[in-house]
C-alpha positions as CSV (number, residue, x, y, z in Angstrom):
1,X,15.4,62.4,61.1
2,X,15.8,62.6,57.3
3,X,18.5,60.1,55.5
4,X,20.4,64.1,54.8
5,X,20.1,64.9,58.9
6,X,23.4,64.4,60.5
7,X,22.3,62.8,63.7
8,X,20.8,64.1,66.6
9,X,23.3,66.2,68.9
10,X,22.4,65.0,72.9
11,X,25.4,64.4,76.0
12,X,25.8,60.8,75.7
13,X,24.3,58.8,78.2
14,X,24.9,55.3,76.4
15,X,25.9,53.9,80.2
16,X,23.0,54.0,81.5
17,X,21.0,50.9,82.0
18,X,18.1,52.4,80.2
19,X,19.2,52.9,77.1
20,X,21.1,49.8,76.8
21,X,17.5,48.2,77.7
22,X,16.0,51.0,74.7
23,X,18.5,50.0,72.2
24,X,18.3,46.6,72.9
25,X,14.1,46.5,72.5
26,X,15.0,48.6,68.9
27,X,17.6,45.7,67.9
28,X,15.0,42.6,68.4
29,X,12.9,44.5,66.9
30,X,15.1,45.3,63.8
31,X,16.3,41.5,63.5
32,X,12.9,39.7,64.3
33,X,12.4,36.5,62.4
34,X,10.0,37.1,59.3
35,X,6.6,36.3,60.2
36,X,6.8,38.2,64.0
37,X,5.3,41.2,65.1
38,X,7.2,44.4,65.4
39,X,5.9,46.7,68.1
40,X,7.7,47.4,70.8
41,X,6.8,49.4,73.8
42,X,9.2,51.1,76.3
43,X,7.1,52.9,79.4
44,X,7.9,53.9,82.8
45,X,6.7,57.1,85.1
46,X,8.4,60.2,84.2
47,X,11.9,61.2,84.5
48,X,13.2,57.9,84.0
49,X,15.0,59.1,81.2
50,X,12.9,57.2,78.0
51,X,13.2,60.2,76.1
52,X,17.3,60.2,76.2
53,X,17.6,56.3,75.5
54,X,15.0,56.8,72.9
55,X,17.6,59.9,71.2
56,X,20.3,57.5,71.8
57,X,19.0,54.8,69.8
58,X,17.8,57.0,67.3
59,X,21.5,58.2,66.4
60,X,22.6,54.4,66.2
61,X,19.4,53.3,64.1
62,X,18.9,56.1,62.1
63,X,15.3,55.8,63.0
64,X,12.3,58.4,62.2
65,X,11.6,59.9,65.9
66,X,8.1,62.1,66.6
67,X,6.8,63.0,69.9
68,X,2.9,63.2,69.3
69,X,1.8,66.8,71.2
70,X,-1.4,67.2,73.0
71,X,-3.1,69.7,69.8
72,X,-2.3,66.7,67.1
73,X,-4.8,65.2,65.3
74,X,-4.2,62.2,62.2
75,X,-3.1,64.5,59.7
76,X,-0.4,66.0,62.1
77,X,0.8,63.0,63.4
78,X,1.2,61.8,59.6
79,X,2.6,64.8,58.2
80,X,5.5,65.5,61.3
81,X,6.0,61.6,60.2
82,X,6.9,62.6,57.0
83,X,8.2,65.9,57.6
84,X,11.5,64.0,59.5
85,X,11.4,60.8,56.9
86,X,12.6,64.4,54.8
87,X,9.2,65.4,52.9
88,X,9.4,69.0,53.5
89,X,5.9,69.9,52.8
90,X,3.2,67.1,53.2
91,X,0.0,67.7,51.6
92,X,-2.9,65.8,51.0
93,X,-5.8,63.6,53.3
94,X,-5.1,61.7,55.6
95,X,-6.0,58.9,53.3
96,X,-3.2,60.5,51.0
97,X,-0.5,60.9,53.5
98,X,-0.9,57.8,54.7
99,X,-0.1,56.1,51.6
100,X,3.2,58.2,51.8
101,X,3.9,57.1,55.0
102,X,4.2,53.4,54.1
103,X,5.7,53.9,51.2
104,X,8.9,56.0,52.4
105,X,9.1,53.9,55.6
106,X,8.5,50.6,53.4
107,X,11.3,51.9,51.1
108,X,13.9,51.1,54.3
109,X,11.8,48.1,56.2
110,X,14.8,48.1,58.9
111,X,14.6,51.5,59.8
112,X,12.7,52.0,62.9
113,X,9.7,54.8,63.9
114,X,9.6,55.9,67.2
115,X,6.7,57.5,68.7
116,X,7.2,59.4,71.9
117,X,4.6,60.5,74.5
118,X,2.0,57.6,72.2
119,X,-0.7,57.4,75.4
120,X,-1.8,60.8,73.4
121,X,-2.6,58.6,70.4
122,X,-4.1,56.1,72.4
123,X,-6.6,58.6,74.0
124,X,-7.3,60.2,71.1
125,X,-8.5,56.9,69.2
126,X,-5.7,57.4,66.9
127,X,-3.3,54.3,68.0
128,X,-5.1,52.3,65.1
129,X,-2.8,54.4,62.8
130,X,0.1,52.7,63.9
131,X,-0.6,49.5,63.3
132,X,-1.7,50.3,59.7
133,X,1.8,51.9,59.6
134,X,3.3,49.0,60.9
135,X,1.2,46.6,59.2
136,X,2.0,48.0,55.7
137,X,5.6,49.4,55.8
138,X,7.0,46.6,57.9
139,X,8.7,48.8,59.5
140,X,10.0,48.2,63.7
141,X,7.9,50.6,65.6
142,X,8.6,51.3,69.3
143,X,5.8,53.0,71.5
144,X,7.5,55.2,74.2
145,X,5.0,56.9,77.2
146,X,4.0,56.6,80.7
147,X,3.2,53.9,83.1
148,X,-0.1,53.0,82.0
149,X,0.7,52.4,78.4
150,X,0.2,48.5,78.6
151,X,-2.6,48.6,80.2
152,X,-3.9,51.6,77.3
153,X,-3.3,49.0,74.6
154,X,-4.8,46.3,76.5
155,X,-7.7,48.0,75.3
156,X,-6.9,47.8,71.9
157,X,-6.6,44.4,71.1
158,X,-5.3,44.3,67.4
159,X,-2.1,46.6,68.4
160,X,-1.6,44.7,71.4
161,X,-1.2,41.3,70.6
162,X,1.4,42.9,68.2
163,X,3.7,43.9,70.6
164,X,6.9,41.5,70.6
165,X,9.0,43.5,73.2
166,X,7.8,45.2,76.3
167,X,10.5,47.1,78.0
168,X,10.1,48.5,81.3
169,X,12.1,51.4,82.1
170,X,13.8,51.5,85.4
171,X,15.0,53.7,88.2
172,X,18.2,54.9,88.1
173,X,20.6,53.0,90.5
174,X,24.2,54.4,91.9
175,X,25.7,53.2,88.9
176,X,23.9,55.5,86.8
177,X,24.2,58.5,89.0
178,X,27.9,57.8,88.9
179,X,27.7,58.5,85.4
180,X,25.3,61.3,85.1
181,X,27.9,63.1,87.6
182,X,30.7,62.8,85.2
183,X,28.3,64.7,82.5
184,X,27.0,67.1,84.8
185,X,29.3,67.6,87.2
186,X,32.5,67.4,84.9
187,X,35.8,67.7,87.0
188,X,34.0,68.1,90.8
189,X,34.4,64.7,92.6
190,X,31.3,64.0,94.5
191,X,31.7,60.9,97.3
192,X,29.0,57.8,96.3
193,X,27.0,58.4,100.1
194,X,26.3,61.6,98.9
195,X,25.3,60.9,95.2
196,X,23.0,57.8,96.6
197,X,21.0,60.2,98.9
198,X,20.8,62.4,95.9
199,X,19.1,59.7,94.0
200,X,17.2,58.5,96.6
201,X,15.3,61.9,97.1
202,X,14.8,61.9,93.7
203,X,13.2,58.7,93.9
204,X,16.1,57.4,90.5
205,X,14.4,59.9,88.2
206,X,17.3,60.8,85.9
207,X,15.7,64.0,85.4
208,X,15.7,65.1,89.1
209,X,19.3,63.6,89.4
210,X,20.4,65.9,86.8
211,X,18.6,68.8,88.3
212,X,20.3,68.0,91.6
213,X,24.1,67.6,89.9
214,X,23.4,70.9,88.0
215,X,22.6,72.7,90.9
216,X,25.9,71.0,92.7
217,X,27.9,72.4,89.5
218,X,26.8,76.1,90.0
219,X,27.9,76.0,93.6
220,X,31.1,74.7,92.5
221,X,31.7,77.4,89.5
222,X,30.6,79.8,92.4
223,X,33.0,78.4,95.2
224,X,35.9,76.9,93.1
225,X,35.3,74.0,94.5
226,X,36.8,70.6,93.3
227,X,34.9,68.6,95.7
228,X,31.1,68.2,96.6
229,X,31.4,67.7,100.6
230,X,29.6,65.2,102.1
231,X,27.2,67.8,104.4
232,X,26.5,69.8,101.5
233,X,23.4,71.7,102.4
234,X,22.3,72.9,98.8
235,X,18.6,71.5,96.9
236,X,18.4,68.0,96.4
237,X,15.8,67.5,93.7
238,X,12.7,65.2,94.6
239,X,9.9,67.2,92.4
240,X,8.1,68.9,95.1
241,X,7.3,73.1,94.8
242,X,9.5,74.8,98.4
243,X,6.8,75.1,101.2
244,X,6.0,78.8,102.6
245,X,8.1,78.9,106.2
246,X,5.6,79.3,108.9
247,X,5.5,82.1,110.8
């Protein structure tokens, strides 16, 4: 996001215990005491929401926010870098546009870069670009991707042992389904027995919970209900493809 971009337009989810946890990791990370590290590195299994705590924070912070794609290579990651810092056409080497990196994120040392999906960059042999970002600008940096991400940079000891905040996504509980059915499922009740087997099937992905609360919406629009009941029998998401009846 350029210092011109008005900031990015998402349904608020600032509740939810994830991106309190996200924008707290980005705020150490912003106010560490001079002389600390400033990597941090937010991971969890997918559908635990990272992606929407990570937009959150990014319309507090007014951080630069990429999400590395499975084609990129260094000069991609490097220009998309600069292309949302607000250089509309970044040209050069690698080399080249890596000086331009650290310069415009150097220019604002409290602004923060997020990289989403970063196992990519790990696997590609590419994470060694972030450190020289970080290394040069100063700038907080916060790692966002799956699971195994720790245990990726373990691997790559000069960018671990500058991490200074790890922070563990976490399943959503009923007090964040309660709030994801007030965005998705605006003026239809829906009874807390029924929402907690909804996020139990879905294991507390927010992603499947959503799916789940949207399909509960259309019945609603299509019924006129005001009320989820309690034996609803519609799809309750849990991220398995519907099995072929037997015959």
């Amino acid at each position: 996001m350029n210092a011109n971009a008005p900031p990015v337009k998402t349904i608020t989810h600032a509740p939810l215990k994830n991106v309190v946890g996200c924008l707290s990791t980005v705020n150490r990370l912003i106010n560490r005491a001079p002389g600390l590290p400033g990597l941090g590195v937010m991971y969890s299994p997918s559908g635990y929401g990272k992606s929407w705590a990570s937009i959150y924070a990014q319309n507090k912070t007014g951080a630069v926010r990429v999400e590395v794609g499975e084609s990129w290579n260094r000069k991609t990651l490097l220009g998309a870098i600069l292309l949302e810092c607000g250089d509309p056409l970044p040209k050069g080497t690698a080399a080249t546009l890596m000086a331009e990196v650290i310069r415009s994120l150097g220019d604002n040392p409290m602004r923060p870069l997020f990289i989403d999906e970063a196992d990519k960059l790990v696997d590609k042999g590419m994470i060694e670009l972030v450190r020289e970002i970080h290394e040069h600008s100063q700038c907080p940096v916060l790692l966002i991707g799956e699971e195994l991400l720790p245990k990726k940079l373990q691997a790559v000891e000069r960018v671990h042992n500058r991490v200074l905040e790890w922070c563990m996504a976490q399943p959503c509980d009923l007090s964040d389904a309660q709030h994801l059915a007030k965005v998705y499922l605006p003026g239809v009740s829906i009874g807390d027995d029924l929402l907690e087997k909804a996020r139990a099937v879905a294991q507390g992905r927010a992603r499947r919970i959503v799916v789940t609360l949207s399909n509960m919406a259309e019945w609603a629009r299509g019924s006129g209900a005001k009320t989820i009941p309690a034996d609803w029998n519609g799809t309750l998401c849990n991220g398995e493809p519907p099995v072929r009846g037997r015959r």
